[in-house]
mmCIF file of the N, C-alpha and C atoms, coordinates in Angstrom:
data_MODEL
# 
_entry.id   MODEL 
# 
loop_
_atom_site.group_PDB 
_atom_site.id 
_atom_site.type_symbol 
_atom_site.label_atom_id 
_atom_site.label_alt_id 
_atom_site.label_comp_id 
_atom_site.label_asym_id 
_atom_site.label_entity_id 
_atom_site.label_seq_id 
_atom_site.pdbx_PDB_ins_code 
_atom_site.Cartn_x 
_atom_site.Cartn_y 
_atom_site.Cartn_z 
_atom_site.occupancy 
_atom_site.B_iso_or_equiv 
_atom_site.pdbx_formal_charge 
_atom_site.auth_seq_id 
_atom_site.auth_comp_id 
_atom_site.auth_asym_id 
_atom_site.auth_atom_id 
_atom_site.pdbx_PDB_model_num 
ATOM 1   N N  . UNK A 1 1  ? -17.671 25.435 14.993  1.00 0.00 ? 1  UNK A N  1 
ATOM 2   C CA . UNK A 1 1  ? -18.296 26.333 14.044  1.00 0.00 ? 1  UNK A CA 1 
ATOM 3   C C  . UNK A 1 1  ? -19.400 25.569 13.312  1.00 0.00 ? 1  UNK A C  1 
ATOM 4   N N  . UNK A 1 2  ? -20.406 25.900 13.241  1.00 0.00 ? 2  UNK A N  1 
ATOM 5   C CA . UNK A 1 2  ? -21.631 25.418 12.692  1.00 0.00 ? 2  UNK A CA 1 
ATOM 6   C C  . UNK A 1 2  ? -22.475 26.268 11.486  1.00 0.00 ? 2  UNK A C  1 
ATOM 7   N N  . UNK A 1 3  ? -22.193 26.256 9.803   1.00 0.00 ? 3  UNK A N  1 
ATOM 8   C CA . UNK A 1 3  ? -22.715 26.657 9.129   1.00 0.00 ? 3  UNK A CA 1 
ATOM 9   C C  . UNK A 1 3  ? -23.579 25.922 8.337   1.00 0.00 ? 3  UNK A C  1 
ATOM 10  N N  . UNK A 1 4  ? -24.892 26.171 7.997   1.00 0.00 ? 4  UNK A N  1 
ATOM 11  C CA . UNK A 1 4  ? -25.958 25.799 7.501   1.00 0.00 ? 4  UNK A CA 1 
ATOM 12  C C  . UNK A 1 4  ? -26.191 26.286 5.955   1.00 0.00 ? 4  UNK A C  1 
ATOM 13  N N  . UNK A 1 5  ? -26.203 24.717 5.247   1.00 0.00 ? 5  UNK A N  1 
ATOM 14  C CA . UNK A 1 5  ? -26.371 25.568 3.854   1.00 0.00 ? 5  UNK A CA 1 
ATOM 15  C C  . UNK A 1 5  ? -27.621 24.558 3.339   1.00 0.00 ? 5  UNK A C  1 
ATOM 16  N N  . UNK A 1 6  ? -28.158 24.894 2.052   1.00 0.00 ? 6  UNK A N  1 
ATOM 17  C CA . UNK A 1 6  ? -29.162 24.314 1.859   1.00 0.00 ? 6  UNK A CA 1 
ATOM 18  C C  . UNK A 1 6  ? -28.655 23.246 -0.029  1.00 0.00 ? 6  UNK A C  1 
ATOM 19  N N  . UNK A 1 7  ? -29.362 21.966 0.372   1.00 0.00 ? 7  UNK A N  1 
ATOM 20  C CA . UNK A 1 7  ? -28.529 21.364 -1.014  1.00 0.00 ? 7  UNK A CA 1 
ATOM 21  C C  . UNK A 1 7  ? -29.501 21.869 -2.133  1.00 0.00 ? 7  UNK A C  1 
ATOM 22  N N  . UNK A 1 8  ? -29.280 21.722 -3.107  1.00 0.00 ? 8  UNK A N  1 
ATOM 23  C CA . UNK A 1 8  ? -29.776 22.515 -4.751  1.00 0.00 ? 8  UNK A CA 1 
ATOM 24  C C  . UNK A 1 8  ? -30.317 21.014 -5.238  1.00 0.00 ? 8  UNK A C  1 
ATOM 25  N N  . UNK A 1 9  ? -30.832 21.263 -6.160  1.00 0.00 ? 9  UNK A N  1 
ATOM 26  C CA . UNK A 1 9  ? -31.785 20.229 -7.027  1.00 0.00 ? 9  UNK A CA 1 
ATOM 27  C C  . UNK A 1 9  ? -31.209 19.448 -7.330  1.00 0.00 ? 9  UNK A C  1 
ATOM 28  N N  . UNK A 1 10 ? -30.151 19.602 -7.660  1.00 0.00 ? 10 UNK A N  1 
ATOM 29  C CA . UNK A 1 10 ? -28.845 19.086 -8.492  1.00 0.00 ? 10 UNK A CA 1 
ATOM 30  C C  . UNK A 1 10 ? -28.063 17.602 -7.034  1.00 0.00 ? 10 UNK A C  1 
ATOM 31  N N  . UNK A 1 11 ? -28.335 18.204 -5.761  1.00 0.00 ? 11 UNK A N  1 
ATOM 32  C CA . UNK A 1 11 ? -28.264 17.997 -4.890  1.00 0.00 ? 11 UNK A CA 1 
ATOM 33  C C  . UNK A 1 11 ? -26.175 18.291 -4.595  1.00 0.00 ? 11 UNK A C  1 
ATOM 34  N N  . UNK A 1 12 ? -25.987 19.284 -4.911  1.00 0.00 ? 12 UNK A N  1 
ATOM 35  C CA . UNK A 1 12 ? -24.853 20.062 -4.254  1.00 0.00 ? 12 UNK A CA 1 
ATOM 36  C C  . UNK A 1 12 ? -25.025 20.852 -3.228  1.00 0.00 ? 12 UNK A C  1 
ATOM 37  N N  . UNK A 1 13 ? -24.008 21.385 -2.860  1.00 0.00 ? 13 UNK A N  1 
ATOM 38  C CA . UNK A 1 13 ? -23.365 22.116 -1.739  1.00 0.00 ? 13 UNK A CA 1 
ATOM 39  C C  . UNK A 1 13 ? -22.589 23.136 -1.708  1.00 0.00 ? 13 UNK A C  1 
ATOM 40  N N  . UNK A 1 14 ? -22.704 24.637 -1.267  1.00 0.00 ? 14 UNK A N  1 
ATOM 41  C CA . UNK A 1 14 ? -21.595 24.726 -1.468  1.00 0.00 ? 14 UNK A CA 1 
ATOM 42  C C  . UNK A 1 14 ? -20.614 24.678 -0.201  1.00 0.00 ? 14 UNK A C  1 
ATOM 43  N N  . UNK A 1 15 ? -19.425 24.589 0.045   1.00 0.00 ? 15 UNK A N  1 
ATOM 44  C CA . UNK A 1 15 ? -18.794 24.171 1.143   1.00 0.00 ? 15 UNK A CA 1 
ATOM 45  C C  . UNK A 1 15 ? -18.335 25.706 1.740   1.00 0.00 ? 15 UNK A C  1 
ATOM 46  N N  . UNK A 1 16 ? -18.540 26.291 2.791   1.00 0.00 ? 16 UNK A N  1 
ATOM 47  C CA . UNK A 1 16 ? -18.421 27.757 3.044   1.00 0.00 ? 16 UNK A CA 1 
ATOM 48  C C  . UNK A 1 16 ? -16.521 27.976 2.944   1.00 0.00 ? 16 UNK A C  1 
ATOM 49  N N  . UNK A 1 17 ? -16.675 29.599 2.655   1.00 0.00 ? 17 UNK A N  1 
ATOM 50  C CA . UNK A 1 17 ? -15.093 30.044 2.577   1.00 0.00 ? 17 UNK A CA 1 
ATOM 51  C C  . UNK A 1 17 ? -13.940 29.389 3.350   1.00 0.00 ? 17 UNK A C  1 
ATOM 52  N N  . UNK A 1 18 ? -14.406 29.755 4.989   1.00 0.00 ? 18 UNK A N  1 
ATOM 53  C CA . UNK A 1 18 ? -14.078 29.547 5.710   1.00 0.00 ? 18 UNK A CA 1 
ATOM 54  C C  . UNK A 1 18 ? -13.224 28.194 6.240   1.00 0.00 ? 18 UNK A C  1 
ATOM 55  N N  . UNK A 1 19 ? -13.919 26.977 5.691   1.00 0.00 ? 19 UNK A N  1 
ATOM 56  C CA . UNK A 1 19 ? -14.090 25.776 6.080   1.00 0.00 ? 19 UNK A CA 1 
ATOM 57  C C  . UNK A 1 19 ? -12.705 25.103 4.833   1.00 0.00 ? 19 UNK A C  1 
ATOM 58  N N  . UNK A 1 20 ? -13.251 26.021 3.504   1.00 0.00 ? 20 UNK A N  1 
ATOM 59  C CA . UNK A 1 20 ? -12.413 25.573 2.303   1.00 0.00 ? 20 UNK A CA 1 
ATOM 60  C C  . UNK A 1 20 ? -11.174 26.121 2.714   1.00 0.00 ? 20 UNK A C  1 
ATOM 61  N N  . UNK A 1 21 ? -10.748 26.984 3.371   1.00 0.00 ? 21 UNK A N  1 
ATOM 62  C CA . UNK A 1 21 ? -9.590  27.910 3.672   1.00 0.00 ? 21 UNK A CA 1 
ATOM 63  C C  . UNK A 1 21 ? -8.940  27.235 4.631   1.00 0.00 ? 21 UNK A C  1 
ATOM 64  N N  . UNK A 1 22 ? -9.810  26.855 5.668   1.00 0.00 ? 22 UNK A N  1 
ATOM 65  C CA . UNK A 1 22 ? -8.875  26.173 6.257   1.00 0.00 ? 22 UNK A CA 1 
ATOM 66  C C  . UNK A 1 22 ? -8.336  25.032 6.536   1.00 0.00 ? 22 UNK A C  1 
ATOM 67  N N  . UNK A 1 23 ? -9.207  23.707 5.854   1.00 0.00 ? 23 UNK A N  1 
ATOM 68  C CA . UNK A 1 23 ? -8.846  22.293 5.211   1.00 0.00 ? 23 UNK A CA 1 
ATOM 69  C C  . UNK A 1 23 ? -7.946  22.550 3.263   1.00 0.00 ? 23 UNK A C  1 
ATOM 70  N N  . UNK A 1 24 ? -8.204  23.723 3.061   1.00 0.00 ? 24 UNK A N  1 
ATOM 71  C CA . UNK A 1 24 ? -7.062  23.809 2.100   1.00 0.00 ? 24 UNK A CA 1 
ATOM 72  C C  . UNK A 1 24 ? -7.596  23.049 0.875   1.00 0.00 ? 24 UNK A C  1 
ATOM 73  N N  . UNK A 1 25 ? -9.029  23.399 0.800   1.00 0.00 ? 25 UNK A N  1 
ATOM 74  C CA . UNK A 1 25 ? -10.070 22.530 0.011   1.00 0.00 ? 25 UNK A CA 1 
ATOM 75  C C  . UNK A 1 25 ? -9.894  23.536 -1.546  1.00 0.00 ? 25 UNK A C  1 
ATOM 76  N N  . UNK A 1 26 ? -8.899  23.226 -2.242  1.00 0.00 ? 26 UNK A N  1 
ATOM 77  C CA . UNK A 1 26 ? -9.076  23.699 -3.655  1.00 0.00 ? 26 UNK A CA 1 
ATOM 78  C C  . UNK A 1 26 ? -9.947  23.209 -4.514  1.00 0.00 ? 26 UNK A C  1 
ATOM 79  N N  . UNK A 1 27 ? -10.526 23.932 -5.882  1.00 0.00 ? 27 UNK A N  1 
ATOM 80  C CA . UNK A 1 27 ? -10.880 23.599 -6.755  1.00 0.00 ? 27 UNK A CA 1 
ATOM 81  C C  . UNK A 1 27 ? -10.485 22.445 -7.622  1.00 0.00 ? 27 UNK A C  1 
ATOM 82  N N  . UNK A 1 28 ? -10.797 21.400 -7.446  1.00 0.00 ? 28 UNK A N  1 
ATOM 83  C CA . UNK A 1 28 ? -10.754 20.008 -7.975  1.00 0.00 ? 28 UNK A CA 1 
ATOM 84  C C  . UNK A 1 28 ? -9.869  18.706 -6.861  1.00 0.00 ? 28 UNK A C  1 
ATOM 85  N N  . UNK A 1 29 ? -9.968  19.474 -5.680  1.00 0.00 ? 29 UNK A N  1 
ATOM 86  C CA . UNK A 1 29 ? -10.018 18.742 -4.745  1.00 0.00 ? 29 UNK A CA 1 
ATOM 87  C C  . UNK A 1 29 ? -10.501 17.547 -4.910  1.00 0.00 ? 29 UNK A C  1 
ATOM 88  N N  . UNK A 1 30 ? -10.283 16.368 -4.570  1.00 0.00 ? 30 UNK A N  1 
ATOM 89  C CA . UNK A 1 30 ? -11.495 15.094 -4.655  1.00 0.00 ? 30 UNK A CA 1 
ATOM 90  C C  . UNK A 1 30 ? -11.760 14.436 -2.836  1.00 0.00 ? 30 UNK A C  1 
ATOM 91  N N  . UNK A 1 31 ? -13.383 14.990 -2.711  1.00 0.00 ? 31 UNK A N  1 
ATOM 92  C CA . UNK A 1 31 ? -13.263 14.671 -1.246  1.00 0.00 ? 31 UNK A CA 1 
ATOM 93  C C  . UNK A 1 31 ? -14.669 12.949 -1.103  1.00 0.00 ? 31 UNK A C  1 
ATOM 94  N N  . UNK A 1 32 ? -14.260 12.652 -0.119  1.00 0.00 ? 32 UNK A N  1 
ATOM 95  C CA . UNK A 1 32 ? -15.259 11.498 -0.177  1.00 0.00 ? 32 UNK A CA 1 
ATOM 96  C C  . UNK A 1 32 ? -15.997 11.689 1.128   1.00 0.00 ? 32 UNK A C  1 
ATOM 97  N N  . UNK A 1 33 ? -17.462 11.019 1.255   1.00 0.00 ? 33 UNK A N  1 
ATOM 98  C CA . UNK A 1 33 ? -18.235 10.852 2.000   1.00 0.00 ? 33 UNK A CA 1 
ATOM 99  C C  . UNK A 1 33 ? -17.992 10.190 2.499   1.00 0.00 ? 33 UNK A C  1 
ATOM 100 N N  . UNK A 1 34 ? -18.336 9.648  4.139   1.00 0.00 ? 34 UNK A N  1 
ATOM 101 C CA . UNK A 1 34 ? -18.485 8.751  4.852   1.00 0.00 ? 34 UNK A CA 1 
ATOM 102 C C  . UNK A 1 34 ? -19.320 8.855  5.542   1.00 0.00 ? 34 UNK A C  1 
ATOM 103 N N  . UNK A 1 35 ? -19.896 7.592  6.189   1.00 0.00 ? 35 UNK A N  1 
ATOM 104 C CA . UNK A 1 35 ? -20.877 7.422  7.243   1.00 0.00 ? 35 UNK A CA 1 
ATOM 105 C C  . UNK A 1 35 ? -20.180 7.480  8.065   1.00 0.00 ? 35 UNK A C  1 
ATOM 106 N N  . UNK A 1 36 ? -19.853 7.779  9.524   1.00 0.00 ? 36 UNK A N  1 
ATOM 107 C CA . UNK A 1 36 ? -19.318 7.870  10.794  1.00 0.00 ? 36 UNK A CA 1 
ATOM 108 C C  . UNK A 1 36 ? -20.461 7.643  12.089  1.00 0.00 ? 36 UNK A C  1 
ATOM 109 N N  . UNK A 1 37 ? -20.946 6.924  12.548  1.00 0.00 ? 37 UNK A N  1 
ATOM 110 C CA . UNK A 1 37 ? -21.448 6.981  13.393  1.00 0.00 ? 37 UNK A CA 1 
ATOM 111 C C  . UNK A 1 37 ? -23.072 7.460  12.911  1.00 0.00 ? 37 UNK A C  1 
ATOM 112 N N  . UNK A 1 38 ? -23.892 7.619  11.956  1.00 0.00 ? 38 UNK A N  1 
ATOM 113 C CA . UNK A 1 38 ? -24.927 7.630  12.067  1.00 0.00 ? 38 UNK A CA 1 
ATOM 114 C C  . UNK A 1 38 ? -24.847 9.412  11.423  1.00 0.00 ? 38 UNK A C  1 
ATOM 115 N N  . UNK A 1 39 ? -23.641 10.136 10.989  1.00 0.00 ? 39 UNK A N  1 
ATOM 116 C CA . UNK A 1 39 ? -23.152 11.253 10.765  1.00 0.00 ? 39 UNK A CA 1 
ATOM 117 C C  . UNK A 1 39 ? -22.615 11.260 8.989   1.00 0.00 ? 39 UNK A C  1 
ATOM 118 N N  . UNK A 1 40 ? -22.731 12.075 8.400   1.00 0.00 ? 40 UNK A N  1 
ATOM 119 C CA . UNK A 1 40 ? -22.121 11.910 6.924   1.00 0.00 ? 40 UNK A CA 1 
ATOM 120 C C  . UNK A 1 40 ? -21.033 12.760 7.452   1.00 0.00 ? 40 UNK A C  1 
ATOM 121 N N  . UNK A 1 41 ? -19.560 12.133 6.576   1.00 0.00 ? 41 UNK A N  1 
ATOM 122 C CA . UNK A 1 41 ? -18.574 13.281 6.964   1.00 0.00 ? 41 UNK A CA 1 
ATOM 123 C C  . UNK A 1 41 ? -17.754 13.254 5.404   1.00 0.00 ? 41 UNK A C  1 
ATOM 124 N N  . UNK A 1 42 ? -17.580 14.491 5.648   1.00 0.00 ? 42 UNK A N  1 
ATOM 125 C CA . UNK A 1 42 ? -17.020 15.158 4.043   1.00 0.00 ? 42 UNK A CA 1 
ATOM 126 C C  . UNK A 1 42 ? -15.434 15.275 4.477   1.00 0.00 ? 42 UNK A C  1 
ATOM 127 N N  . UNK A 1 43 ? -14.410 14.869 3.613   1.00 0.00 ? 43 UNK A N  1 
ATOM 128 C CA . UNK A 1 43 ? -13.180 14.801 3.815   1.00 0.00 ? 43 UNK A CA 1 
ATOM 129 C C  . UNK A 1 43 ? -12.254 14.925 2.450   1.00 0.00 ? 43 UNK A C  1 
ATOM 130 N N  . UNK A 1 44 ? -11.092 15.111 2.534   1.00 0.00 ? 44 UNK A N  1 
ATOM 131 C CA . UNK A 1 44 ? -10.270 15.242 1.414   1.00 0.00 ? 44 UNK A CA 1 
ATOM 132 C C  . UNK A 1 44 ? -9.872  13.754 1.380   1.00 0.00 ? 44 UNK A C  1 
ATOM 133 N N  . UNK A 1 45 ? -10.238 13.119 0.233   1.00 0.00 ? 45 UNK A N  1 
ATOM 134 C CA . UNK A 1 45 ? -9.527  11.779 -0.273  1.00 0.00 ? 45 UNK A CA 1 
ATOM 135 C C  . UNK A 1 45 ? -8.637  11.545 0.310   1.00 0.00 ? 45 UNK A C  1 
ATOM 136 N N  . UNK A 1 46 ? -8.044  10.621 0.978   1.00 0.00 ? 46 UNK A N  1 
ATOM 137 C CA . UNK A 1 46 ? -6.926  10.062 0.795   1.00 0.00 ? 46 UNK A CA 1 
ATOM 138 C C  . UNK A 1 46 ? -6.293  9.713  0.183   1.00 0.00 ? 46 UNK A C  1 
ATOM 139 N N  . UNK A 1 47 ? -5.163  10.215 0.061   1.00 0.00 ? 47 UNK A N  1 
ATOM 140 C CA . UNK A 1 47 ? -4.164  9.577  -1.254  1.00 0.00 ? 47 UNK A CA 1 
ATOM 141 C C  . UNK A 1 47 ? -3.357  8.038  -0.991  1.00 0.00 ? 47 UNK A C  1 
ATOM 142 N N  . UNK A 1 48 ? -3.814  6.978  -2.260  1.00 0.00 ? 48 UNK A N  1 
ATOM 143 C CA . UNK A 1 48 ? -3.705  5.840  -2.249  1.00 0.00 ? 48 UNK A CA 1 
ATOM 144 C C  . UNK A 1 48 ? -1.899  6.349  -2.514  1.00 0.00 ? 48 UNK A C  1 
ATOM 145 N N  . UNK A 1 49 ? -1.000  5.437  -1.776  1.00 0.00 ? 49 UNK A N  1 
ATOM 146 C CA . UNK A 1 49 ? 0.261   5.251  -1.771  1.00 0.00 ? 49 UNK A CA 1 
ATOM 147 C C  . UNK A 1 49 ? 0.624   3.981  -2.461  1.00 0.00 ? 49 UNK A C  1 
ATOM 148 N N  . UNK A 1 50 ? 1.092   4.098  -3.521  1.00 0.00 ? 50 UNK A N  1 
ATOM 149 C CA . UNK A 1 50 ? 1.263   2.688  -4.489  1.00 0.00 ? 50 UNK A CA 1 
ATOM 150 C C  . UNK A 1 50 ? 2.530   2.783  -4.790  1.00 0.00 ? 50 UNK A C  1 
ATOM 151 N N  . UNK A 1 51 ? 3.819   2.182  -3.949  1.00 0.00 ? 51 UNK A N  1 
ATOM 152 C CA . UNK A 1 51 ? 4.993   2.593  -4.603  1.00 0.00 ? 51 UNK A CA 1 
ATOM 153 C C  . UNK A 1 51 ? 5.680   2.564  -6.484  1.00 0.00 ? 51 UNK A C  1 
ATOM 154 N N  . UNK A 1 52 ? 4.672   1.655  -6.914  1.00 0.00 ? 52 UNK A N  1 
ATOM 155 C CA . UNK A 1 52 ? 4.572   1.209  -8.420  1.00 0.00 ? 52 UNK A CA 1 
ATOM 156 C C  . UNK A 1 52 ? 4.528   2.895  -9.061  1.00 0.00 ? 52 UNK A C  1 
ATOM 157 N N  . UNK A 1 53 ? 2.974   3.133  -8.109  1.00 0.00 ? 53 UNK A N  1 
ATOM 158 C CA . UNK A 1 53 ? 2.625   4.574  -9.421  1.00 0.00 ? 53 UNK A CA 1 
ATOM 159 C C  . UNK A 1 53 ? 3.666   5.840  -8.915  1.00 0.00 ? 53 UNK A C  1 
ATOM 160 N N  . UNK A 1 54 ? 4.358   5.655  -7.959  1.00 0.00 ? 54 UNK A N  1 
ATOM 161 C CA . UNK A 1 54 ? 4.800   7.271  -7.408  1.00 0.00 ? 54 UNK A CA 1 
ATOM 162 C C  . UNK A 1 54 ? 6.255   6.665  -8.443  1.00 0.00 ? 54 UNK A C  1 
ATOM 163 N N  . UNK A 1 55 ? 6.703   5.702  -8.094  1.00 0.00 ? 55 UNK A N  1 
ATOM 164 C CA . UNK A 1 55 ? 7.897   5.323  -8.979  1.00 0.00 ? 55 UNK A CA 1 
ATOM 165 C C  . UNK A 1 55 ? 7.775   5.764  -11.065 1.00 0.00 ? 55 UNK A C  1 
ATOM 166 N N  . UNK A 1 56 ? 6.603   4.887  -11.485 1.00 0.00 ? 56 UNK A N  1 
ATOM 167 C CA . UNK A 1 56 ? 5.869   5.669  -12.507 1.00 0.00 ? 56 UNK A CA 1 
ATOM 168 C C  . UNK A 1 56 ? 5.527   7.083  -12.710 1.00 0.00 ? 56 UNK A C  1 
ATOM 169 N N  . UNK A 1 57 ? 5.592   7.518  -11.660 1.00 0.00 ? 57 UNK A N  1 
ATOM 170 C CA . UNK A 1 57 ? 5.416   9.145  -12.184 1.00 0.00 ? 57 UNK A CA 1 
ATOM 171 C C  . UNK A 1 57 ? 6.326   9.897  -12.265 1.00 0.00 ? 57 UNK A C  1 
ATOM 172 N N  . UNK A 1 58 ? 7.923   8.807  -10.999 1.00 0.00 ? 58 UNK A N  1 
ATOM 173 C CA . UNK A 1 58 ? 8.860   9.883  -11.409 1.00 0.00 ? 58 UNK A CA 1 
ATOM 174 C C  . UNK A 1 58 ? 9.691   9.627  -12.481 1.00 0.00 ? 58 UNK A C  1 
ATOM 175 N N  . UNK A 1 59 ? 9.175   8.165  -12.964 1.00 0.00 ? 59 UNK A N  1 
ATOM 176 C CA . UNK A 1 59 ? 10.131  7.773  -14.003 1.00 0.00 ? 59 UNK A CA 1 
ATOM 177 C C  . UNK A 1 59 ? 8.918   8.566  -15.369 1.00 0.00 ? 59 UNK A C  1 
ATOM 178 N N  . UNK A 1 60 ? 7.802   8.634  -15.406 1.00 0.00 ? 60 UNK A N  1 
ATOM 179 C CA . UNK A 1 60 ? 7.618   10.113 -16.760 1.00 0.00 ? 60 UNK A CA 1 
ATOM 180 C C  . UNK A 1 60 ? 8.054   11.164 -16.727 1.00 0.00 ? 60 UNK A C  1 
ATOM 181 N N  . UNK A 1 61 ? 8.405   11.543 -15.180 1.00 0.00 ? 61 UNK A N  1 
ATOM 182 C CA . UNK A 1 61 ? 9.215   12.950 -15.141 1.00 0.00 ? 61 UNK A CA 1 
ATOM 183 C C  . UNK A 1 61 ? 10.364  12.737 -15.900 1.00 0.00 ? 61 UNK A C  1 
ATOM 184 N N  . UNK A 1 62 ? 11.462  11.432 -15.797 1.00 0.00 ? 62 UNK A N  1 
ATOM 185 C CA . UNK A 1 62 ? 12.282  11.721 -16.469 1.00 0.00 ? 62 UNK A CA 1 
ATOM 186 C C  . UNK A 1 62 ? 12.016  11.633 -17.988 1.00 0.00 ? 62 UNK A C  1 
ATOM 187 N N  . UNK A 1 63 ? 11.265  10.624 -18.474 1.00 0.00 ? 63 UNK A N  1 
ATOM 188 C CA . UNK A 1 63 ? 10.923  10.539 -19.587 1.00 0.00 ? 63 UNK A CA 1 
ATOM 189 C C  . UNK A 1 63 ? 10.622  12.126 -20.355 1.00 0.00 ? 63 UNK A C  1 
ATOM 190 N N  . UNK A 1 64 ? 10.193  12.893 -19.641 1.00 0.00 ? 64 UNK A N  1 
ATOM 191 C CA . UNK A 1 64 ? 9.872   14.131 -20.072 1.00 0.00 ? 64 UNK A CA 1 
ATOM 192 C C  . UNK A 1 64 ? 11.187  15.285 -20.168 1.00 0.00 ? 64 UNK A C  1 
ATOM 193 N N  . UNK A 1 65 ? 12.384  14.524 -18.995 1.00 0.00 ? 65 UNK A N  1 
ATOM 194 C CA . UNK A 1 65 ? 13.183  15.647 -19.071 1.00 0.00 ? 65 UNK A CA 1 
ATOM 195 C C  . UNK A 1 65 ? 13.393  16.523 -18.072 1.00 0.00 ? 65 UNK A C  1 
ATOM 196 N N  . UNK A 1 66 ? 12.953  16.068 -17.145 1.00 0.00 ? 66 UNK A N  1 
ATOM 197 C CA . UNK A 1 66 ? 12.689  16.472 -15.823 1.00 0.00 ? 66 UNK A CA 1 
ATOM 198 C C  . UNK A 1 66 ? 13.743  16.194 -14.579 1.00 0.00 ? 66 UNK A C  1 
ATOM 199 N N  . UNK A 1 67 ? 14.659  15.535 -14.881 1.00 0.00 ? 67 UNK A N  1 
ATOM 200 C CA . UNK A 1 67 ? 15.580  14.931 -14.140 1.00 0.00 ? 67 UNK A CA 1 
ATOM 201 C C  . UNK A 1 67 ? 16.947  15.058 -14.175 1.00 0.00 ? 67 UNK A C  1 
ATOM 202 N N  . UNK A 1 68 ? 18.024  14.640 -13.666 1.00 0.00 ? 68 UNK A N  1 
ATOM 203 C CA . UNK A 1 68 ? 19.211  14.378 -14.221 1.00 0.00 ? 68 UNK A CA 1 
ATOM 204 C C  . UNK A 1 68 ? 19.668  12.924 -14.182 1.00 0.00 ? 68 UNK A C  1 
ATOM 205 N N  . UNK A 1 69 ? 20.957  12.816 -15.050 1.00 0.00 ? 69 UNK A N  1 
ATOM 206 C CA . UNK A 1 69 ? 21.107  11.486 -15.088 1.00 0.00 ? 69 UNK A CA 1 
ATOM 207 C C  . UNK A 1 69 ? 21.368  10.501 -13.595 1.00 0.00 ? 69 UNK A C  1 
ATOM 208 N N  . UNK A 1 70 ? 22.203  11.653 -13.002 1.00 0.00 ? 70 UNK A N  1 
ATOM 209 C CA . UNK A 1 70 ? 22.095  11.181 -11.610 1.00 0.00 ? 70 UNK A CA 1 
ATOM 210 C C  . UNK A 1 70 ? 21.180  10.676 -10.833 1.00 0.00 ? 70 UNK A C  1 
ATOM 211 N N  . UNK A 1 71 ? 19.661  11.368 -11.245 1.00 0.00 ? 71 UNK A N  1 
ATOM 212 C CA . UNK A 1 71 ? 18.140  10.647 -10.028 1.00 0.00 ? 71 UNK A CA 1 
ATOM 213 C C  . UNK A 1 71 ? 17.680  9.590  -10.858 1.00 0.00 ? 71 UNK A C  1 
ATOM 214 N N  . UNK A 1 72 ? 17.655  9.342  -12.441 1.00 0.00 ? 72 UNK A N  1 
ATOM 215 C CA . UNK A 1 72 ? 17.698  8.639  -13.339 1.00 0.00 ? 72 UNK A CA 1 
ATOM 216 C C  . UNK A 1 72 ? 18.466  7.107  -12.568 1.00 0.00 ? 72 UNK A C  1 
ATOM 217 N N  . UNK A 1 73 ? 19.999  7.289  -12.341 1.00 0.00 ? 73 UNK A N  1 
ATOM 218 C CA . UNK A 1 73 ? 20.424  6.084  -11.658 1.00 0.00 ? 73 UNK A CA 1 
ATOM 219 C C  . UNK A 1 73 ? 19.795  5.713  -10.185 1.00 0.00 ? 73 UNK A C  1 
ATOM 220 N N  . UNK A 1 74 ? 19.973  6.836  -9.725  1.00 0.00 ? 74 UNK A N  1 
ATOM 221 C CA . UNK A 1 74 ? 19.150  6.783  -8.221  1.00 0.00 ? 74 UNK A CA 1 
ATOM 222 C C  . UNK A 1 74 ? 17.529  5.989  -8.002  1.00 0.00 ? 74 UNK A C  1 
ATOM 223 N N  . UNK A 1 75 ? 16.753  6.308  -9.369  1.00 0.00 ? 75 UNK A N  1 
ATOM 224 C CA . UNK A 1 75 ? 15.805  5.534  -9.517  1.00 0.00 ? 75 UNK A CA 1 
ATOM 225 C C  . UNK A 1 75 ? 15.823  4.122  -9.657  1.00 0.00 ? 75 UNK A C  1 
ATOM 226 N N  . UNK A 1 76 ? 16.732  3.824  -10.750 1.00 0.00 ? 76 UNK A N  1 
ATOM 227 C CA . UNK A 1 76 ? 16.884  2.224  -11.382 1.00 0.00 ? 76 UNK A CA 1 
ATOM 228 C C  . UNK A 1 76 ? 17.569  1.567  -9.815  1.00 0.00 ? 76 UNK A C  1 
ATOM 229 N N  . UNK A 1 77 ? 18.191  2.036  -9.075  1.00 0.00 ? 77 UNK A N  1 
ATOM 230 C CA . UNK A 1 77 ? 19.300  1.415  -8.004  1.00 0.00 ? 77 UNK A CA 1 
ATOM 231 C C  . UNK A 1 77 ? 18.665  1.560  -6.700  1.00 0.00 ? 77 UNK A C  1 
ATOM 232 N N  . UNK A 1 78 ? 17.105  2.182  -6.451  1.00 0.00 ? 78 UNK A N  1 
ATOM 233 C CA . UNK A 1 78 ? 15.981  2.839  -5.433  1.00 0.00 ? 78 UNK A CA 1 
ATOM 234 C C  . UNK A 1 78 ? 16.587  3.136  -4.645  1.00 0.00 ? 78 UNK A C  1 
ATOM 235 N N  . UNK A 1 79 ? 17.909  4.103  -4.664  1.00 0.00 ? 79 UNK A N  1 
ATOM 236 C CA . UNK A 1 79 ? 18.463  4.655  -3.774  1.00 0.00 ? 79 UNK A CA 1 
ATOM 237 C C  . UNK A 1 79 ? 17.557  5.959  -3.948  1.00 0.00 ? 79 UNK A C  1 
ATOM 238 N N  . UNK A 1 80 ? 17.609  6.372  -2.462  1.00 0.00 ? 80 UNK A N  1 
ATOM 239 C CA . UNK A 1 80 ? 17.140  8.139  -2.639  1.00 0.00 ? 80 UNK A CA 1 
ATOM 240 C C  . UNK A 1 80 ? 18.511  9.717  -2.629  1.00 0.00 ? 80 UNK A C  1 
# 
């Protein structure tokens, strides 16, 4: 599929329906550029895997209340 759009002053884009619908490209998506071969290619970020921060986020979940005491131990003991 080949759609043609034109960039704005601003130098945006917009990315067609179609394309957003079916890479699942939401509103505040964060996508990055690459060079590929002499080609720019537009992609959805990759998500950096840092066991530190995913551990950190589930330990604010509990901090917030989000948990039970049970995943609470399951955390401290990195059992799943």
């Amino acid at each position: 599929m080949i759609q043609r759009m034109k960039i704005t002053s601003k130098g945006q884009v917009t990315i067609p329906l179609p394309i957003r619908d079916e890479f699942e490209l939401k509103p505040g998506t964060d996508v990055e550029f690459v060079v590929e071969s002499g080609n720019v290619v537009l992609r959805p970020q990759r998500k950096q895997t840092n066991p530190v921060s995913e551990w950190l986020g589930e330990a604010t979940g509990v901090a917030r209340g989000k948990t039970t005491t049970a995943k609470i131990m399951n955390l401290t003991r990195r059992e799943d």
